[in-house]
N, C-alpha and C positions, 0 to 999 in steps of 0.2 A: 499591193498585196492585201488579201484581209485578213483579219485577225477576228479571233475569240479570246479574247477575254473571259476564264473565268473562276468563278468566287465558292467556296464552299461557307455556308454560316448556320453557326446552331444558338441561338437564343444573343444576339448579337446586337441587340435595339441598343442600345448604349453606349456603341462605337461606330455602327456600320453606317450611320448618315454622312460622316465626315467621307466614308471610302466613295458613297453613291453621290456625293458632291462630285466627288473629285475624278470620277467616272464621264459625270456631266460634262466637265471641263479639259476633256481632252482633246488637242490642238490636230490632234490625226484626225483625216475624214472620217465623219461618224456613219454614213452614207458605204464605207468600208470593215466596219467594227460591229460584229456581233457580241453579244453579253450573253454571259450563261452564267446563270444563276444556279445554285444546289442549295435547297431550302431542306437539312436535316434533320428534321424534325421537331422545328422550332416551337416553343410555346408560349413565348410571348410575343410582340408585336412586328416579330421581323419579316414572318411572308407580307403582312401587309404592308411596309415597307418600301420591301420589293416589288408587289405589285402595283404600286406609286410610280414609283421610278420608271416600270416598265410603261404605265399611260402618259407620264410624262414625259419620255425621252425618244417619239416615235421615230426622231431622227436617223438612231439605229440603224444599222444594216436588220438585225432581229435583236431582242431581249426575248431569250425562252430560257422560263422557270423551272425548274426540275424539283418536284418535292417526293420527298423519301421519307421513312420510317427513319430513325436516329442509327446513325452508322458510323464506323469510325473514318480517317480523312483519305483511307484512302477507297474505299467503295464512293466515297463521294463526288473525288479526283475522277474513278473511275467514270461515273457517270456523265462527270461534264465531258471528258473526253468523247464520250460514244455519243456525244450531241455537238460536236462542235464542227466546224464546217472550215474554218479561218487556214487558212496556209501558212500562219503563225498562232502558234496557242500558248497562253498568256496563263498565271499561275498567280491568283492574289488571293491572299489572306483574309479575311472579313474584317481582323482587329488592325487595318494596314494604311497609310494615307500615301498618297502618289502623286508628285508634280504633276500638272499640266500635261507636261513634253514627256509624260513617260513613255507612254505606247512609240509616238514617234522616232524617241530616240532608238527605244529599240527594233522597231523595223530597220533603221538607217544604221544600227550595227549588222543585223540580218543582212540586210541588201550588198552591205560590203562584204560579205563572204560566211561570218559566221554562222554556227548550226542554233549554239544554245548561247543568249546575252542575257547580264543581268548589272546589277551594282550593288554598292557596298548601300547595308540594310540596316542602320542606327537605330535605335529605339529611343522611343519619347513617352512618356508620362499622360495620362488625360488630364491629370487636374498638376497645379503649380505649386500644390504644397510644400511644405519643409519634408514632408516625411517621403512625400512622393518621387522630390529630388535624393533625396537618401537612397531610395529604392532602385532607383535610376541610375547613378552611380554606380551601386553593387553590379548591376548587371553587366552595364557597359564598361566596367574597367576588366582589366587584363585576369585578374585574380576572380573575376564572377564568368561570363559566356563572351568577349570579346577576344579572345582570343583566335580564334577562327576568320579570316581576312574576309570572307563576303560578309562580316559584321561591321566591317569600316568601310569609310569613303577613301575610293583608290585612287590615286595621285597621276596616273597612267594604266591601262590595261594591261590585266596581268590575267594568267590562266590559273583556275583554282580548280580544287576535288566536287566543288558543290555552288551553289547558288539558289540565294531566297529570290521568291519572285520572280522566277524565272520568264524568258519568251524561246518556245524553239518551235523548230520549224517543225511542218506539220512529220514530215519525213521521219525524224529522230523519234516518236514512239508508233510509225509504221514500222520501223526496224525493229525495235524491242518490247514493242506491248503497255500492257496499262502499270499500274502500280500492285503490289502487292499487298491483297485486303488482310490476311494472317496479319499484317505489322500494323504497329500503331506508332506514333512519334517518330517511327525511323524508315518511314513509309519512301521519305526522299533521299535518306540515304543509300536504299538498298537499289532505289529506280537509278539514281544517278551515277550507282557503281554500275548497272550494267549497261548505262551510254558508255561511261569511259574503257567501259572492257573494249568496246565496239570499235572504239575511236573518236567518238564525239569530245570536244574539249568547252568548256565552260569558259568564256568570256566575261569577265571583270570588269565592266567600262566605267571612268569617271565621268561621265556625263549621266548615266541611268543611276538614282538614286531613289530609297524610296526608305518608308520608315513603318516601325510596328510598333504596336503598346505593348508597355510591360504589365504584368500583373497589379495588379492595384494595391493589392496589400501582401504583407510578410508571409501570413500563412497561406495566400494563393500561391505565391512564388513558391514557397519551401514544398506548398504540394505539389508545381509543375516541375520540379529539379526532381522528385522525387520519382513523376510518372516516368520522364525521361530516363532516368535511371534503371528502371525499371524494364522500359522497352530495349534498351542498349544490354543488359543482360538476357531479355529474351530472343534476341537478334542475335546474339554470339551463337546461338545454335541453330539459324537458318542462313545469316549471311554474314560470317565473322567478317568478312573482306571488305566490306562496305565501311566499317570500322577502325577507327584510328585509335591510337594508343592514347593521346590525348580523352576520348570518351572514357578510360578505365583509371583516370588520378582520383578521382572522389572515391572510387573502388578501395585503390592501393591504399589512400587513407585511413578506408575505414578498416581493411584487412590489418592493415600494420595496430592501427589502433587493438584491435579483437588479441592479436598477438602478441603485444608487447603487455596487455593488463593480464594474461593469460600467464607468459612469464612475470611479471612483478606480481602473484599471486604465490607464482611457485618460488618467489626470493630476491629474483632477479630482474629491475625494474631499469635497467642502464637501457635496453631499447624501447621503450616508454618515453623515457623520459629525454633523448636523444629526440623519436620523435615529436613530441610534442615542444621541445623547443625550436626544432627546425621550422616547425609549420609558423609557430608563434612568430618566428622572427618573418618570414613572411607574409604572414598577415602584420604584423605592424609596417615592415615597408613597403607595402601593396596598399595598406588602408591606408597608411599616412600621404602617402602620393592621390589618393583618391578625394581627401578631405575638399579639397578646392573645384572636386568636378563640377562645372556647373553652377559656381560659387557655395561658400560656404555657407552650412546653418547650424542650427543647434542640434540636431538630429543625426548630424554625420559621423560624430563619435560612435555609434550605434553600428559601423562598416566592422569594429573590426569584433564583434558579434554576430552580425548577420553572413558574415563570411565564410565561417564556419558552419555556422548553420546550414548554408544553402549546399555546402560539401560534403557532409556528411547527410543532407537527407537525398543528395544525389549516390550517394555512395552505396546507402542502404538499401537504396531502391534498385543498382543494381545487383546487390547480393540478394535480393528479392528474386529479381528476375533468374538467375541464374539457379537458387533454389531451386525456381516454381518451373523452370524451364522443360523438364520431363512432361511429365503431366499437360502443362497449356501444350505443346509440340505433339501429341499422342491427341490429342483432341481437336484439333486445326489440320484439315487435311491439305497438304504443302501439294499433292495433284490435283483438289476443286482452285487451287490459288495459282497455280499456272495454267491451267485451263481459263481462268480470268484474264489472266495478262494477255494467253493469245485470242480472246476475247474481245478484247479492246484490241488488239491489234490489227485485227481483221473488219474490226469496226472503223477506223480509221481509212484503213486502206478502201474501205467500203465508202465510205463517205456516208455511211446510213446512221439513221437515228434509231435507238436501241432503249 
């Protein structure tokens, strides 16, 4: 079978060498594997990079670069799609690292029947710091974004809503088209709800595993929980279904908060202060169990601060979105963004470059 493999990256020099290593080093015939690259309108040193990699790696089936004006991830998705050739098409991150045996493993869950394979998707740190482990922790425990099972390593294949890093067959978006350029950060949840509308189901394999970097520091994080936030409140008004209840607790938080100081203004502070002790408690036995993630440091007392933080700026972010929701949806026309998806889908089935 061949495969595309491909990458969207916007300003990326300070992670994406690790990914173009490990591109290098993949055990599936290369002689079978095209790369597609989407170079977004990078301005530091990342097309050149890439076009490294691409003299270097002639082994290739092809490396074709696609460079674009700066877009959001899913025009870029788009892109790669309307270039890619593979009878498997492959979904990698730029900020992402990949065993060896990835591509192969998941052809060899493909070949055994399924449409769409993937693995649990843990997140790792670039540098080893104390603080960097701190940050690392927040994320990957159950009380920060691990909660969602394609974020673990699975013990046996199990079927999920979603999958990072995805490989599916070329089939599954001649059925349903490209991504949906209107959305930002929830680009794959709105694609992935309308595979499983269709029937497609998402394969969990513990053999496919692969890993992605966290934000490096507190105020990158607090602002990507925040964007997040943000797009999950402007999605409830084009694809509420795509959307789990679990995306609206930072919400409920921050609502109950607004209402309980709202009443304790007007005299009565018993649900204020109800909730602020429930959450307190926890966050102390959420952060307390987290203290040893990845061994302990001096820094990790600092969870059950950063906790909060990251909840409540995902919170606001979707009161944000939901605010702004009128106005962005009146200005995004929802019939040039399905004329894109059957765009790209006609593109596929074509097999033409676009």
């Amino acid at each position: 079978m061949t495969v595309s493999l491909c990458v969207i990256a916007y300003n990326e020099e300070s992670l994406i060498r690790g990914l173009l290593d490990d591109i290098s080093n993949q055990d599936y015939p290369h002689d079978l594997t095209e790369i597609i690259f989407v170079d977004n309108g990078s301005t530091d040193t990342t097309p050149a990079l890439l076009s490294s990699f691409a003299r270097i790696n002639s082994d290739f089936l092809r490396v074709h670069i696609c460079t674009q004006e700066k877009s959001n991830q899913a025009h870029g998705w788009n892109t790669a799609l309307c270039n890619a050739y593979g009878d498997v098409i492959i979904r990698i991150d730029a900020h992402a690292r990949i065993p060896h045996d990835y591509i192969s493993n998941c052809i060899k869950e493909i070949e055994s029947g399924e449409d769409i394979v993937g693995g649990g998707r843990p997140c790792i740190s670039q540098h080893n710091s104390d603080w960097d482990n701190t940050l690392l922790a927040a994320e990957e425990c159950m009380f920060g974004s691990s909660v969602m099972g394609y974020r673990r390593k699975q013990e046996k294949k199990v079927y999920l809503n979603s999958l990072f890093h995805a490989a599916y067959r070329r089939s599954v978006f001649s059925r349903v088209g490209g991504f949906n350029e209107t959305l930002g950060r929830t680009e794959d949840n709105e694609i992935h709800y309308r595979m499983r509308k269709v029937g497609f189901k998402f394969a969990c394999c513990p053999e496919i595993t692969s890993n992605q970097y966290i934000r490096g520091s507190l105020r990158g994080m607090a602002k990507q929980k925040y964007s997040n936030g943000l797009w999950i409140g402007l999605t409830l008004f084009v694809s509420p279904k795509c959307l789990s209840i679990l995306h609206f607790a930072p919400f409920a938080l921050v609502m109950g908060l607004i209402i309980g100081i709202i009443a304790a203004i007007k005299g009565n502070a018993v649900l204020l202060l109800a909730l602020l002790g429930l959450y307190i408690l926890f966050d102390a036995a959420i952060g307390i169990s987290a203290l040893n993630y990845g061994g302990y440091n001096k820094t990790k007392p600092w969870l059950f601060l950063i906790f909060p933080l990251l909840h409540l700026s995902y919170g606001v972010g979707t009161l944000a979105g939901i605010l702004y929701a009128i106005p962005w949806k009146n200005s995004h026309s929802q019939k040039k963004a399905k004329d894109t998806i059957k765009k790209v889908k006609y593109a596929i089935r074509e097999n033409t470059i676009e």
